[in-house]
Each structure stands twice: as structure tokens, then as C-alpha cells.
OpenMM code with the backbone's topology and positions (N, CA, C; nanometers):
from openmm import Vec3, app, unit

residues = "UNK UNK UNK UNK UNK UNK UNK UNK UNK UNK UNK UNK UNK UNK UNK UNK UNK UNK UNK UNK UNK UNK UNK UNK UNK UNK UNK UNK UNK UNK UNK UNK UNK UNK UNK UNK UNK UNK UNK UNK UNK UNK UNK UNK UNK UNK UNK UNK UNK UNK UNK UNK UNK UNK UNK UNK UNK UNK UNK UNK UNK UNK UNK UNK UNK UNK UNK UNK UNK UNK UNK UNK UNK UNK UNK UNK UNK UNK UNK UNK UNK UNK UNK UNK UNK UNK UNK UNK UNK UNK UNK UNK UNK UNK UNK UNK UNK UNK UNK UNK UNK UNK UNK UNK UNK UNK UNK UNK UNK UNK UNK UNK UNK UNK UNK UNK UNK UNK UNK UNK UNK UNK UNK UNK UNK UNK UNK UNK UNK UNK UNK UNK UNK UNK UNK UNK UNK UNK UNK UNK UNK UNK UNK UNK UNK UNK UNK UNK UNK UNK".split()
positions = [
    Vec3(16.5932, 18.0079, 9.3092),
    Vec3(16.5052, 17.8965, 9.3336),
    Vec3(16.5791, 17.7654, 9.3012),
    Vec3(16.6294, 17.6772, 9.3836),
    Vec3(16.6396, 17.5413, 9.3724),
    Vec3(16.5516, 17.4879, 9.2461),
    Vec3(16.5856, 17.3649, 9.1819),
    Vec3(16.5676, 17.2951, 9.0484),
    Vec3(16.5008, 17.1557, 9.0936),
    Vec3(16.4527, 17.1548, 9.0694),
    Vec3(16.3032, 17.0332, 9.1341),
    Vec3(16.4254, 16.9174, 9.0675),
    Vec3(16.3898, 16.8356, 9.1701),
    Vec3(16.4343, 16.6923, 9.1518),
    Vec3(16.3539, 16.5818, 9.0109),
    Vec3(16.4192, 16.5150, 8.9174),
    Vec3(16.3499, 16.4755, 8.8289),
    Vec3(16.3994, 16.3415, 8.7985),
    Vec3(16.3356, 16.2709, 8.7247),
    Vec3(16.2960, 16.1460, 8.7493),
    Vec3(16.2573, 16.0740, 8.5778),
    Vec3(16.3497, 15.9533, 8.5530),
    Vec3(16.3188, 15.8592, 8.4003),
    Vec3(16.2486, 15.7941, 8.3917),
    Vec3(16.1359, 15.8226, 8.3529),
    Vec3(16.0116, 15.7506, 8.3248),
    Vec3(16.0187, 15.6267, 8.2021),
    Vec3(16.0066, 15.5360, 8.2382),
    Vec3(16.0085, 15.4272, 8.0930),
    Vec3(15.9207, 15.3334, 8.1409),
    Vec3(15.8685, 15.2767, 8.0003),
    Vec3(15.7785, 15.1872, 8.0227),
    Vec3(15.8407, 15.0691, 7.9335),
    Vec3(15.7619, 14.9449, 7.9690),
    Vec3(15.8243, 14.7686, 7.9545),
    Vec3(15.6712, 14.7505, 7.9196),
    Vec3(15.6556, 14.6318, 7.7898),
    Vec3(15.5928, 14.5640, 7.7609),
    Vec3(15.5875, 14.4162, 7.8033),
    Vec3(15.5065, 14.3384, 7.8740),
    Vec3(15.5515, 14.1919, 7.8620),
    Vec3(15.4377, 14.1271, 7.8083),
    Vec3(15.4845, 14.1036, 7.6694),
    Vec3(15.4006, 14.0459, 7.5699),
    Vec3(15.3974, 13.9394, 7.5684),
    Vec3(15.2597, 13.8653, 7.5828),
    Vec3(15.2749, 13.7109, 7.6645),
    Vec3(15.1455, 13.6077, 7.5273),
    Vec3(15.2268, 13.5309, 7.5391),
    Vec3(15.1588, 13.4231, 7.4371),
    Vec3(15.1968, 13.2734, 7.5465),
    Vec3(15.0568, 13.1838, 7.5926),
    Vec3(15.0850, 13.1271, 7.6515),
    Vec3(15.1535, 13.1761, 7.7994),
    Vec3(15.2663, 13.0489, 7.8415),
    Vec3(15.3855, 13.0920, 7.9110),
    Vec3(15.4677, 13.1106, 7.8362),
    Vec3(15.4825, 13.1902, 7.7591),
    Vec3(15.5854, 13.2611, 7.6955),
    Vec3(15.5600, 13.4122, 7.6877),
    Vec3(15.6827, 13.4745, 7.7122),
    Vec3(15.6883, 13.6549, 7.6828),
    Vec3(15.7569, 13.6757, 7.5707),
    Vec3(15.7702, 13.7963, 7.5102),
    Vec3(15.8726, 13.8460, 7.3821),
    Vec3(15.9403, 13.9328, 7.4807),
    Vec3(16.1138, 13.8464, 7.4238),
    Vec3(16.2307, 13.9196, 7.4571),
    Vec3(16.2847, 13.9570, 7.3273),
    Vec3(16.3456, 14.0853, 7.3589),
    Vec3(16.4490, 14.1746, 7.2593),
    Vec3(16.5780, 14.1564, 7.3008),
    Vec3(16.7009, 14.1260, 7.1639),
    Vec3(16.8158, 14.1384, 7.2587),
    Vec3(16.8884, 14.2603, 7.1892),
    Vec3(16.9265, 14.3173, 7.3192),
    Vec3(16.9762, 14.4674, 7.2570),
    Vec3(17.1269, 14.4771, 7.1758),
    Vec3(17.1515, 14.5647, 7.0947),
    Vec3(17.2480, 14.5641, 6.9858),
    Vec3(17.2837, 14.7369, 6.9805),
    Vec3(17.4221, 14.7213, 6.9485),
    Vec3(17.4824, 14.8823, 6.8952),
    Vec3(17.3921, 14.9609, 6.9769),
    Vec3(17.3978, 14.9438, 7.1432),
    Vec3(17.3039, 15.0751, 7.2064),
    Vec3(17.4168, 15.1510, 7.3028),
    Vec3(17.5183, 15.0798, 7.3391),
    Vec3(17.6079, 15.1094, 7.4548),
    Vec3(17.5871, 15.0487, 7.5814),
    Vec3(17.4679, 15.0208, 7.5939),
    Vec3(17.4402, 14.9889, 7.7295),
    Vec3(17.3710, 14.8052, 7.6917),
    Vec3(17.4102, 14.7508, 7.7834),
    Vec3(17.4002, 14.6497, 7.7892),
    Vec3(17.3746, 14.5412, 7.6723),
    Vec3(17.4560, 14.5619, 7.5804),
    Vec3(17.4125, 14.4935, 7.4183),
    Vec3(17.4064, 14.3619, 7.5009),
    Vec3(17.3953, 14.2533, 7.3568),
    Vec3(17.3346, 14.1387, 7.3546),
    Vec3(17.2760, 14.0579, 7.4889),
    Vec3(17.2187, 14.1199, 7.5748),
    Vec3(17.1414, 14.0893, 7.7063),
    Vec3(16.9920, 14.1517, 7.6287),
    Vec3(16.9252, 14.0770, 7.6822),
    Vec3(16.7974, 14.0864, 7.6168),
    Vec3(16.7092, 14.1064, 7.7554),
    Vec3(16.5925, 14.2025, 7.6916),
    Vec3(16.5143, 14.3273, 7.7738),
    Vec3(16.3562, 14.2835, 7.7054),
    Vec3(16.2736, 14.3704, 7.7186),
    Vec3(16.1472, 14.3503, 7.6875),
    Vec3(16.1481, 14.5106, 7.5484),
    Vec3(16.0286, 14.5092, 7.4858),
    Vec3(15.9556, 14.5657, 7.4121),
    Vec3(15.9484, 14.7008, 7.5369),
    Vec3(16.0309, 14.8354, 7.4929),
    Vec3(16.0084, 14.8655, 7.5948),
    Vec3(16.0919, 15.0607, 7.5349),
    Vec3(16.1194, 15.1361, 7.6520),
    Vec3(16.1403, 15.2917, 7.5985),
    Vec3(16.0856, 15.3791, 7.7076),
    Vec3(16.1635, 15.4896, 7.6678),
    Vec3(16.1407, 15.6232, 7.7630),
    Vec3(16.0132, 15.7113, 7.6880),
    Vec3(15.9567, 15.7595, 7.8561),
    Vec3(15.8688, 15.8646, 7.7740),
    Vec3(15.8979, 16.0111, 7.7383),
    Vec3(15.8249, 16.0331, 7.6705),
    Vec3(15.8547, 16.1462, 7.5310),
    Vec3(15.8670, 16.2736, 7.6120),
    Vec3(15.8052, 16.2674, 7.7285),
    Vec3(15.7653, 16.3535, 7.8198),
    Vec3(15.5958, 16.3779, 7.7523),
    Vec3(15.5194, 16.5057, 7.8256),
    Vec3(15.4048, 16.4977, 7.8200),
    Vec3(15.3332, 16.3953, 7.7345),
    Vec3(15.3648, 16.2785, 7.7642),
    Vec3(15.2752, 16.1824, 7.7245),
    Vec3(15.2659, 16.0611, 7.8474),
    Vec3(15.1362, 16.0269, 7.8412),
    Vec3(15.1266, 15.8919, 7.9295),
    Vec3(15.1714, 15.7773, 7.9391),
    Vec3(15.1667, 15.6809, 8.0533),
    Vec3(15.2594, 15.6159, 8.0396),
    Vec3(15.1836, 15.4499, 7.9162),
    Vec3(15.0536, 15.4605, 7.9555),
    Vec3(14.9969, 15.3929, 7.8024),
    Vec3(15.0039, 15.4363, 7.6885),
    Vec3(14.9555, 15.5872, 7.6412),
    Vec3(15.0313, 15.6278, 7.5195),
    Vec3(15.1829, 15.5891, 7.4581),
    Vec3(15.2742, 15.5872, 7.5990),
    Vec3(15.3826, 15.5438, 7.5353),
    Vec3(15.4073, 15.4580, 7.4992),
    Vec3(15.3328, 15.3659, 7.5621),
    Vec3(15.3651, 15.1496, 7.5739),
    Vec3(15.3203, 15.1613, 7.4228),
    Vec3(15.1910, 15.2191, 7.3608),
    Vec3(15.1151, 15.2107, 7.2556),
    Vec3(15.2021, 15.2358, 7.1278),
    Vec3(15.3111, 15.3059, 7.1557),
    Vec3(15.3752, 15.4163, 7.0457),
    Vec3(15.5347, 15.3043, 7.0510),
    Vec3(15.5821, 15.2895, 7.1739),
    Vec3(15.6774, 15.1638, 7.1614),
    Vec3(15.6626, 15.0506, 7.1170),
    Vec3(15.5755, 14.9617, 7.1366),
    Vec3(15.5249, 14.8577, 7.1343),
    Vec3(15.5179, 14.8501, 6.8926),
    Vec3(15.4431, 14.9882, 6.8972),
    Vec3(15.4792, 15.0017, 6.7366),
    Vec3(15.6256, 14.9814, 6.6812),
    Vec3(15.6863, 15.1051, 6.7295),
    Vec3(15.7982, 15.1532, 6.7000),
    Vec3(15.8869, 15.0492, 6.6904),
    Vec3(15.8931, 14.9393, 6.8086),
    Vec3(16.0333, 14.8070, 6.8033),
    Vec3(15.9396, 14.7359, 6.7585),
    Vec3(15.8053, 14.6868, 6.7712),
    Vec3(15.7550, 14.5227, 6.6707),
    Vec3(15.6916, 14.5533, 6.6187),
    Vec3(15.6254, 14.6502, 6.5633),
    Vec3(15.5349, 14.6374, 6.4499),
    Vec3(15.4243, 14.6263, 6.4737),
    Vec3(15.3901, 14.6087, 6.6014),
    Vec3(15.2598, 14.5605, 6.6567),
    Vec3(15.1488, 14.6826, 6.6789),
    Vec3(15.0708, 14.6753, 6.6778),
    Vec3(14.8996, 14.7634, 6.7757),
    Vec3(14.8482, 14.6663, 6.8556),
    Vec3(14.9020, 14.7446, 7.0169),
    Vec3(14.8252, 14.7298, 7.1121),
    Vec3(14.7581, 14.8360, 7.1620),
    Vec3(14.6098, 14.8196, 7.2304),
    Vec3(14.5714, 14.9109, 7.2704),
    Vec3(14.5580, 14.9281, 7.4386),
    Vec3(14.5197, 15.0586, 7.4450),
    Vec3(14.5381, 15.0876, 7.5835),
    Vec3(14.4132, 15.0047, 7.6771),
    Vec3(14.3061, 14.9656, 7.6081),
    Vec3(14.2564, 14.8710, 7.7286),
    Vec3(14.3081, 14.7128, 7.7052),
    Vec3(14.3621, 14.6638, 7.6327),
    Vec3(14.4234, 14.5538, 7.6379),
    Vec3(14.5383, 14.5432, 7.7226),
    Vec3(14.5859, 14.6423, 7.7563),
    Vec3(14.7293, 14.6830, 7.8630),
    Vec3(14.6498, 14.6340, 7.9811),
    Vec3(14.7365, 14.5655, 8.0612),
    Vec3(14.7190, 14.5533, 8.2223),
    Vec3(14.8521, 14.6247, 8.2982),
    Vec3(14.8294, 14.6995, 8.3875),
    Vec3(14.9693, 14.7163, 8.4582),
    Vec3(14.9890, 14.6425, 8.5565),
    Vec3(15.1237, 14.6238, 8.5366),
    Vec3(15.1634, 14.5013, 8.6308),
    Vec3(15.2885, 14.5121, 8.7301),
    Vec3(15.3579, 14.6297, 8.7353),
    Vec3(15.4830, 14.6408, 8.7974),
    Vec3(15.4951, 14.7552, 8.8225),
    Vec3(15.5709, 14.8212, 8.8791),
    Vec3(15.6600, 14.9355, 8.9053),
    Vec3(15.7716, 14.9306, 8.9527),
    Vec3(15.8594, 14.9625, 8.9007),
    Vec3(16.0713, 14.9762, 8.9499),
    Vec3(16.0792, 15.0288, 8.9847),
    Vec3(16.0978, 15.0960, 9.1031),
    Vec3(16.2122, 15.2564, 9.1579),
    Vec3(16.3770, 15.1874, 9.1577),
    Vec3(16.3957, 15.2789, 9.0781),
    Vec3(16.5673, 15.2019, 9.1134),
    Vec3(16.6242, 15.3575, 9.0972),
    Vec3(16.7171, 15.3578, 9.2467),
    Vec3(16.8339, 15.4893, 9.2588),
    Vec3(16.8988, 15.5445, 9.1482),
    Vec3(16.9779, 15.6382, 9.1618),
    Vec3(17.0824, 15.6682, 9.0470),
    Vec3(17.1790, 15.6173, 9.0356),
    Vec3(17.2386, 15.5474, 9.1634),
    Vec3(17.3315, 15.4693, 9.1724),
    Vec3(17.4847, 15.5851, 9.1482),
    Vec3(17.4566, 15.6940, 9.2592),
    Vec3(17.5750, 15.7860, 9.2559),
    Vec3(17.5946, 15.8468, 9.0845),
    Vec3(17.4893, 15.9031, 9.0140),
    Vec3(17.4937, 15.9212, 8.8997),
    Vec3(17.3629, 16.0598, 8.9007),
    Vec3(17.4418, 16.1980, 8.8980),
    Vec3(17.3055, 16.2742, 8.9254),
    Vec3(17.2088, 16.2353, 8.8120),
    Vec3(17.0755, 16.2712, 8.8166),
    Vec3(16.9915, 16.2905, 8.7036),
    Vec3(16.9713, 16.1277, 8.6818),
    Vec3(17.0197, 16.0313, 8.7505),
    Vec3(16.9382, 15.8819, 8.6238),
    Vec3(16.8460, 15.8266, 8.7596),
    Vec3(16.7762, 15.8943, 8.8089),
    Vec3(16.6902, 15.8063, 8.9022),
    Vec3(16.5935, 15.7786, 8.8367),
    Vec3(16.5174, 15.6266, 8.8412),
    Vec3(16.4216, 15.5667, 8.7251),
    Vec3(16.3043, 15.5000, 8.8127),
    Vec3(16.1727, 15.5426, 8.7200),
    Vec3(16.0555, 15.4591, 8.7131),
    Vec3(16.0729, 15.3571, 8.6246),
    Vec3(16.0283, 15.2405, 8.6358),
    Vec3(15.9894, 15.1616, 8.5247),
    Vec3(15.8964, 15.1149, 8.5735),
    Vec3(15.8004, 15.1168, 8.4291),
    Vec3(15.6645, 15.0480, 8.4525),
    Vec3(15.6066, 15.0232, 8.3548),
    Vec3(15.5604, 14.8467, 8.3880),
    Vec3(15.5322, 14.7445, 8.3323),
    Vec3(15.3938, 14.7407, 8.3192),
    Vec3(15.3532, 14.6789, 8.1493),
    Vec3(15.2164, 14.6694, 8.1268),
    Vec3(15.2535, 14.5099, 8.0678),
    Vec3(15.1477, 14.4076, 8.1099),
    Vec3(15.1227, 14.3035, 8.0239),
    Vec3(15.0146, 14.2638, 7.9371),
    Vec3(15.0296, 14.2217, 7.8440),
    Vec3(14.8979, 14.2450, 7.7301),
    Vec3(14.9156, 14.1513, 7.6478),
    Vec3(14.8063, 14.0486, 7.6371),
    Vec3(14.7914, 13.9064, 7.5566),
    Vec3(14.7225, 13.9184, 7.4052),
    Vec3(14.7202, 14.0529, 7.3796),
    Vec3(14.6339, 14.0877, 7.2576),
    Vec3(14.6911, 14.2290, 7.1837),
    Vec3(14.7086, 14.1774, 7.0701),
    Vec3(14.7796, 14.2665, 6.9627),
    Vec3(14.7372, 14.2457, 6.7952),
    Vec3(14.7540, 14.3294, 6.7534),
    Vec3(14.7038, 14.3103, 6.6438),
    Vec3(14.8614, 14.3650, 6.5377),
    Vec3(14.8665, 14.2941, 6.4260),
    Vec3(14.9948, 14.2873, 6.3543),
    Vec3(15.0746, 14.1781, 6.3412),
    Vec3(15.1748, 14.1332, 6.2747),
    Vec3(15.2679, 14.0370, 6.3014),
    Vec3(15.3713, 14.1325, 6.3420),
    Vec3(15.4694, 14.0396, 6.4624),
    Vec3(15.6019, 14.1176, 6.5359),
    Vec3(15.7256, 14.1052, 6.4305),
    Vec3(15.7529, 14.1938, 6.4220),
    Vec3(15.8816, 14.2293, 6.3401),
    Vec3(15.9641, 14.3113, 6.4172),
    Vec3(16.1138, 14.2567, 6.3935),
    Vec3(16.1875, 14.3809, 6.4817),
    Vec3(16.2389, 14.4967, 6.3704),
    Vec3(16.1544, 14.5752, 6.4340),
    Vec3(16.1334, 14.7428, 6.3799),
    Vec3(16.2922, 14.8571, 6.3634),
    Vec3(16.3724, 14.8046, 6.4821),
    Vec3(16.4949, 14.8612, 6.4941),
    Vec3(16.5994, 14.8062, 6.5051),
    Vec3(16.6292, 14.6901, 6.3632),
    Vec3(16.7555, 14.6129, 6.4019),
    Vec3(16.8370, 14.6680, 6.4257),
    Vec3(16.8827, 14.7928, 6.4379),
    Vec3(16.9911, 14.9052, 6.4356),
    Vec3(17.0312, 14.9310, 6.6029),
    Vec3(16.9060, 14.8845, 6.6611),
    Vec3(16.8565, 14.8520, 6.7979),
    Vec3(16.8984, 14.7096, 6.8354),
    Vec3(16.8584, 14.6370, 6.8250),
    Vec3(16.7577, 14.5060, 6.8546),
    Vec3(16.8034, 14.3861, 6.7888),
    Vec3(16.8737, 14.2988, 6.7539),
    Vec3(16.9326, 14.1800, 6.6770),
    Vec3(16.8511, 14.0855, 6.6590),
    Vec3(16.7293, 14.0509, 6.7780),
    Vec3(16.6749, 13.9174, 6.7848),
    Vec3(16.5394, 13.9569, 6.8769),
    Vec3(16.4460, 13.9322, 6.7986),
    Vec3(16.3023, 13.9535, 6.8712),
    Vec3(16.2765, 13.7733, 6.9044),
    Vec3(16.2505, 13.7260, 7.0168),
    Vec3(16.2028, 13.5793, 7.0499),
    Vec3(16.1075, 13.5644, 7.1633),
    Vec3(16.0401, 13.4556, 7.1584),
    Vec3(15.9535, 13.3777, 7.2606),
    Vec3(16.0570, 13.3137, 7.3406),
    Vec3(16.0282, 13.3153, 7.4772),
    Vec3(16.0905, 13.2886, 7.5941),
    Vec3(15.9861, 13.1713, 7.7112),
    Vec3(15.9929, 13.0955, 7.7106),
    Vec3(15.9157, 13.0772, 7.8652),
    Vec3(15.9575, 13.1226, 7.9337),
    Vec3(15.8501, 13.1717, 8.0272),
    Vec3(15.9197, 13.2644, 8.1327),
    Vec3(15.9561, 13.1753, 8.2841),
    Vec3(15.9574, 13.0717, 8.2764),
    Vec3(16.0396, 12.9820, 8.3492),
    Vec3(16.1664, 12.8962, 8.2846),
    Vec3(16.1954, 12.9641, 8.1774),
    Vec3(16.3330, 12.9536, 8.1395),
    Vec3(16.3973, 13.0274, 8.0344),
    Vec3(16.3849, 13.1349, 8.0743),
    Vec3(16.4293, 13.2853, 8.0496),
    Vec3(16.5859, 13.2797, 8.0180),
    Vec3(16.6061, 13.3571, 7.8888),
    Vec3(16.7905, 13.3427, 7.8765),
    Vec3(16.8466, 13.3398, 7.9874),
    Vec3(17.0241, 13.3034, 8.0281),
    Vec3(17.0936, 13.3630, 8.1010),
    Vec3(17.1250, 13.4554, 8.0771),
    Vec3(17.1332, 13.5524, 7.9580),
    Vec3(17.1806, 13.6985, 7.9326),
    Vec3(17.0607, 13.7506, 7.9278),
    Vec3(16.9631, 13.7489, 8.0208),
    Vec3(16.8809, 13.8193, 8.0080),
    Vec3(16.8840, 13.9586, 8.1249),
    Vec3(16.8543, 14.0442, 8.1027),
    Vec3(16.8932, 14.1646, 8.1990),
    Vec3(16.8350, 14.1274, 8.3628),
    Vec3(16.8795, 14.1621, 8.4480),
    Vec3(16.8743, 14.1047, 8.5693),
    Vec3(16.7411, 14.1901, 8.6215),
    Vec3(16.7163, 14.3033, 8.5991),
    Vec3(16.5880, 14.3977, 8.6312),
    Vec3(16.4958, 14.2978, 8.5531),
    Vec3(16.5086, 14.2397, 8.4536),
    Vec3(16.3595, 14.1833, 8.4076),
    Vec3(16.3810, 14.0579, 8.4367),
    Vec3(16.4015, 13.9979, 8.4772),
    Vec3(16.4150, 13.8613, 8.5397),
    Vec3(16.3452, 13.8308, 8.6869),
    Vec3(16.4157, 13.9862, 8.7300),
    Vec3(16.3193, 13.9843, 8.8800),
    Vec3(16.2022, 14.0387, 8.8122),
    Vec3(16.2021, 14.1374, 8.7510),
    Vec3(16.0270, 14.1300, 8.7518),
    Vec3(15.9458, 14.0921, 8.6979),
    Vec3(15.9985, 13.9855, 8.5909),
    Vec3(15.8822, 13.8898, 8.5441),
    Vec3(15.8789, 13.7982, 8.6699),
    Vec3(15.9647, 13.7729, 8.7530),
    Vec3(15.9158, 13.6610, 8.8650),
    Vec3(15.8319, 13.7191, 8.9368),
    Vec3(15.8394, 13.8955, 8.9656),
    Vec3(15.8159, 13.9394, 9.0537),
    Vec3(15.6102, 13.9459, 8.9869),
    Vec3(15.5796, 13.9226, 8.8766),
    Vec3(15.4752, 13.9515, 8.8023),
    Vec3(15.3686, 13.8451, 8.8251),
    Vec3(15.4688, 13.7061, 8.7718),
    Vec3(15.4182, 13.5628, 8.8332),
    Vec3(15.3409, 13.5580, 8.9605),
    Vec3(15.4786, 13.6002, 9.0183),
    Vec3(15.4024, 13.5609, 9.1838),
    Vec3(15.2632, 13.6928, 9.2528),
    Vec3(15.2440, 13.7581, 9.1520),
    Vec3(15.1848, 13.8967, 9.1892),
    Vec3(15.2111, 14.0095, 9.2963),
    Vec3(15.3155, 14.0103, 9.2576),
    Vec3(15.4348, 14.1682, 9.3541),
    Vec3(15.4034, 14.2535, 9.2443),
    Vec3(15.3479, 14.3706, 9.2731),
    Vec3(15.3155, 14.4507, 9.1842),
    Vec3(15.4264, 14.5968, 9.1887),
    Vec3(15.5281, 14.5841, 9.3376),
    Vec3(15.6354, 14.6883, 9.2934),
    Vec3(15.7680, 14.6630, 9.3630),
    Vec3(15.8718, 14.7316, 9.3572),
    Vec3(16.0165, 14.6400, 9.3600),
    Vec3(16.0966, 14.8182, 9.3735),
    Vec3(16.2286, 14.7946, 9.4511),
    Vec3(16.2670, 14.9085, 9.4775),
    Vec3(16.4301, 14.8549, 9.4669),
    Vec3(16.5231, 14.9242, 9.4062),
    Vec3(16.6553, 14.8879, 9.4298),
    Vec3(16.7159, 14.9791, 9.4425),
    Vec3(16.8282, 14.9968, 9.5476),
    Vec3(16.8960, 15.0992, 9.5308),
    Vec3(17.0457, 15.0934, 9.4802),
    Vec3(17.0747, 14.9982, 9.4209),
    Vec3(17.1869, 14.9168, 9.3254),
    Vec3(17.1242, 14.8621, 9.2399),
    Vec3(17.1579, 14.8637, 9.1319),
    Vec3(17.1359, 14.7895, 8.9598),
    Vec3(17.1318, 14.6434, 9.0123),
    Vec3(17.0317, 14.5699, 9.0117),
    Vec3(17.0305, 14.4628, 9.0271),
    Vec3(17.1607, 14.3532, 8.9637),
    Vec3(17.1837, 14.2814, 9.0070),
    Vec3(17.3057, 14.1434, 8.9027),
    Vec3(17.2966, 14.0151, 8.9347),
] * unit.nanometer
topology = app.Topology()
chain = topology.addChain("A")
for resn in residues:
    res = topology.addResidue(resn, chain)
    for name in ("N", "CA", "C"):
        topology.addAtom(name, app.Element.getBySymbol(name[0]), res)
């Protein structure tokens, strides 16, 4: 029997105060350090994709959000990019209500938790979330690449 085709599920927070979102900038991960990403993680497997936002959203800030305060707002398909096994979902929840103060949970992760306007967003900010916070603004609710965005 052939091996079913499978697929990286992760979910993105865009935690919004005002016009401003919380960006993370990533540290000691391998992949794309000091470019900064959102509040964000793979799922565990059998878990949902709000359970997970709920359990991330802890895990890097410290925060409780709950699952009806989540709005979803995006979806990524992006290829493997000639790489078996990394073909990816990402999908985006935005949510103006949390309870906690944000702390970054995994400096071991994470160097710098900050407020951003999202009309003037780092230049090292990762190029997938750049388009889709614009893509969020303007209300495009999904986005497909078959190259890593740059």
C-alpha cells in the first residue's frame, strides 16, 4: 500500500493592540534567526488548530487566549519547495483579547517580543508574514506559494 501524502500544520497568532501586532524575533532556532515571525508553532498532531493557537500563544507569551476570542483570518499553502515531507498549512487566527501580561516564555527561542505597526513592520521581518498581514488588512483570507516567498 502506498503512504498517504502528509502535510505541516502550524498555526500564527496576530495579536493586535490598536494598529499594532506582536512580533517575535527568532533566536538559536536554525532557521531564520533574528527575522521576526508572529506568536506562533506546529500542531501536536491530534489536536485542533484553536487548541493549538491556545497552548502556543501560552507557551511563547505567557498569555490566555481563548478560543472564541480567536478570529481566523488566513490560510498559507506553501509547496515543499523540492524538499519531500515539508509541504505546509499555515493558519492564522487574530485576537484583540487576552488575558495575562506578554512575556517572552522561550528566550532560548525568541530574543525580543515587540509591538509593530503593521504599516511599518521591521525590514527583517519574515517575508510569509508580511504578505499576510497585508494580505489580512486588505481581507484576502488565503495565499498559495509555490516558492518561499522573499
Amino acid at each position: 500500500m502506498r503512504e498517504r501524502f502528509k502535510l505541516i500544520p502550524a498555526v500564527y497568532l496576530l495579536l493586535r493592540r490598536n494598529n499594532e501586532v506582536l512580533l517575535s524575533r527568532r533566536a538559536n532556532t536554525g532557521y531564520q534567526d533574528g527575522k521576526y515571525s508572529l506568536v506562533a508553532g506546529h500542531l501536536d498532531g491530534d489536536e485542533l488548530a484553536t487548541s493549538g493557537m491556545v497552548r502556543e500563544a501560552f507557551e511563547e507569551a505567557g498569555i490566555v487566549v481563548r478560543q472564541e476570542d480567536m478570529k481566523f483570518v488566513h490560510l498559507a499553502h506553501r509547496l515543499n519547495q523540492n524538499e519531500k515531507g515539508q509541504e505546509r498549512l499555515d493558519i492564522f487566527f487574530e485576537c484583540w483579547k487576552w488575558e495575562g501580561e506578554i512575556k517572552n516564555m522561550e528566550p532560548e527561542k525568541c530574543d525580543e517580543l515587540a509591538w509593530f505597526k503593521t504599516e511599518h513592520l521591521p525590514v527583517d521581518t519574515l517575508p510569509l508574514i508580511k504578505l499576510v498581514i497585508n494580505n489580512v488588512i486588505k481581507d484576502i483570507h488565503y495565499s498559495e506559494y509555490v516558492v518561499e516567498p522573499i
